[in-house]
C-alpha positions in Angstrom: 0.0 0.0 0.0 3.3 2.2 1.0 4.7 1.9 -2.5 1.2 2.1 -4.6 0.9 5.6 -2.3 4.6 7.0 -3.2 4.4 5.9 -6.6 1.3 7.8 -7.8 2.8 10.6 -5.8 5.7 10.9 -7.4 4.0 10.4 -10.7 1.9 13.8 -9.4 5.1 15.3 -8.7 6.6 14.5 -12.3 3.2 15.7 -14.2 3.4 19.1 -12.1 7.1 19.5 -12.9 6.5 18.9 -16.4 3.7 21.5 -16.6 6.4 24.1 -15.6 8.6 23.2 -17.6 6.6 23.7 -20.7 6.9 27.4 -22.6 4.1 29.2 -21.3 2.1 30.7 -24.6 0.4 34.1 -24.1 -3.5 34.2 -23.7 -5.2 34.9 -26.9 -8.3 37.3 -26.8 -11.3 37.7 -29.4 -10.8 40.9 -31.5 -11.2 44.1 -30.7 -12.2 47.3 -32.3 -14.9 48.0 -35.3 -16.6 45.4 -37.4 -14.1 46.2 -40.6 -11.8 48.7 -41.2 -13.8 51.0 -44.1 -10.6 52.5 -46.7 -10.1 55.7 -46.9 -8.6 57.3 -50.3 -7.2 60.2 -48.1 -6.1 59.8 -44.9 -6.2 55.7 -44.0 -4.9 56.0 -40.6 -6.4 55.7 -36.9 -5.5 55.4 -33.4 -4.4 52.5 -31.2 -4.5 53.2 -27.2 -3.5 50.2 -25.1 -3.7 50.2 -21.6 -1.6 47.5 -20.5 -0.8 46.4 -17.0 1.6 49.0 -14.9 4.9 49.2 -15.5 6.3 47.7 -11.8 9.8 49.0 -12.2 11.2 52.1 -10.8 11.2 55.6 -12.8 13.1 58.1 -11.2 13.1 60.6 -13.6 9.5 61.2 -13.9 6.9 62.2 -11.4 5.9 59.9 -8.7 2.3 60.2 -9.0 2.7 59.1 -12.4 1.0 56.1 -13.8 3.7 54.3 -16.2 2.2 51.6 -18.6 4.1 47.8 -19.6 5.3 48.4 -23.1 3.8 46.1 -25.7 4.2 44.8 -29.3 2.2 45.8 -32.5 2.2 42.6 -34.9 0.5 41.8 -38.5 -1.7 39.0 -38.1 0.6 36.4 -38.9 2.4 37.7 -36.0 5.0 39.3 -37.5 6.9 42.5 -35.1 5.8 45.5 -36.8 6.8 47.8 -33.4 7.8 48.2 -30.1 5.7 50.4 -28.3 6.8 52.6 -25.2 3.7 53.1 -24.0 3.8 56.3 -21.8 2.0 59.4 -23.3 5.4 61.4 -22.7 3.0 64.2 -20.8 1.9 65.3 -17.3 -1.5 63.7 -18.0 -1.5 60.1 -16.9 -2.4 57.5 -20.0 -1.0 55.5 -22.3 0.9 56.3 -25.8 -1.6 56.7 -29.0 -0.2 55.3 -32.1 -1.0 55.6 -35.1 -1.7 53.1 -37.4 -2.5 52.4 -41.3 -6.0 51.1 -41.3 -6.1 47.3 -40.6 -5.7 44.5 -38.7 -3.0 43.9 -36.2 -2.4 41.7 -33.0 -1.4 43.0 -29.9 1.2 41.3 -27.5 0.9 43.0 -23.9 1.0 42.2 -20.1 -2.8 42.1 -18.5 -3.0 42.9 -15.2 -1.7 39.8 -12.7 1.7 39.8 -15.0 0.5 37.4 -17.4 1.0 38.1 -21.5 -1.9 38.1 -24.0 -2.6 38.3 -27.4 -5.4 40.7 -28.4 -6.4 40.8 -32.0 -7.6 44.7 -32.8 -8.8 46.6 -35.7 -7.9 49.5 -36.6 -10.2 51.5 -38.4 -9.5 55.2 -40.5 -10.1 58.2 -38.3 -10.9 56.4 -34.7 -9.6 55.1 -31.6 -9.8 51.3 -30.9 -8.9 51.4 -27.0 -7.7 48.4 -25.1 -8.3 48.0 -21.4 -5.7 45.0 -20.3 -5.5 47.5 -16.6 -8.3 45.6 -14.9 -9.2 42.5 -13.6 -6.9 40.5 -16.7 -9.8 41.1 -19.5 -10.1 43.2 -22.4 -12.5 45.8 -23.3 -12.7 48.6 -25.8 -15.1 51.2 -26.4 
């Protein structure tokens, strides 16, 4: 009975190490934005605002009562790195960077809140702001 008991635990112990060991894959979110980005013959660009989870280390060149923002990753949808985003809005006003973007649709690689990295599809559509809310609670919203 001793050996069936420390058997099966240390199978437990080997299926719990291997699940560690594995690469951990970021958590990928339904898309976010418009319906479908409309072309524009002018002016085919909008606005990407991400707010990611905050940025836990130490800025001691800015204000302390200023929020700073994780940077993230703007990909095509094959995933291919398109940029690297610092995402602080470089003013006194606490919010993330707005990019702007050719019409489209993109994938975004950022930290949600409780450290963990996701993958939110977004669309970006001419002439508005497709907002990303990663700040709370680990899910995203846009408005």
């Amino acid at each position: 009975m001793l050996r069936v008991f420390i058997a099966s635990a240390l199978c437990g112990v080997a299926v719990a190490l291997a699940g560690c060991a594995s690469p951990r894959q970021p958590l990928v979110l339904g898309s976010i934005g418009p319906s479908a980005p409309q072309p524009s013959p002018l002016d085919s660009q909008g606005s990407l605002v991400v707010f990611t989870a905050r940025d836990p280390h130490a800025h001691f060149n800015g204000s302390p009562y200023h929020q700073y923002y994780s940077d993230y990753k703007v990909c095509d949808e094959q995933g291919n790195l398109l940029q690297t985003i610092h995402n602080d809005s470089g003013t006194y006003v606490d919010g993330p960077a707005e990019v702007k973007l050719p019409a489209g649709k993109y994938r975004v690689l950022a930290r949600a809140s409780g450290s963990r990295e996701v993958a939110v599809p977004v669309i970006i559509a001419s002439h508005q702001v497709t907002t990303v809310h990663l700040d709370s609670v680990g899910t995203a919203a846009s408005n």
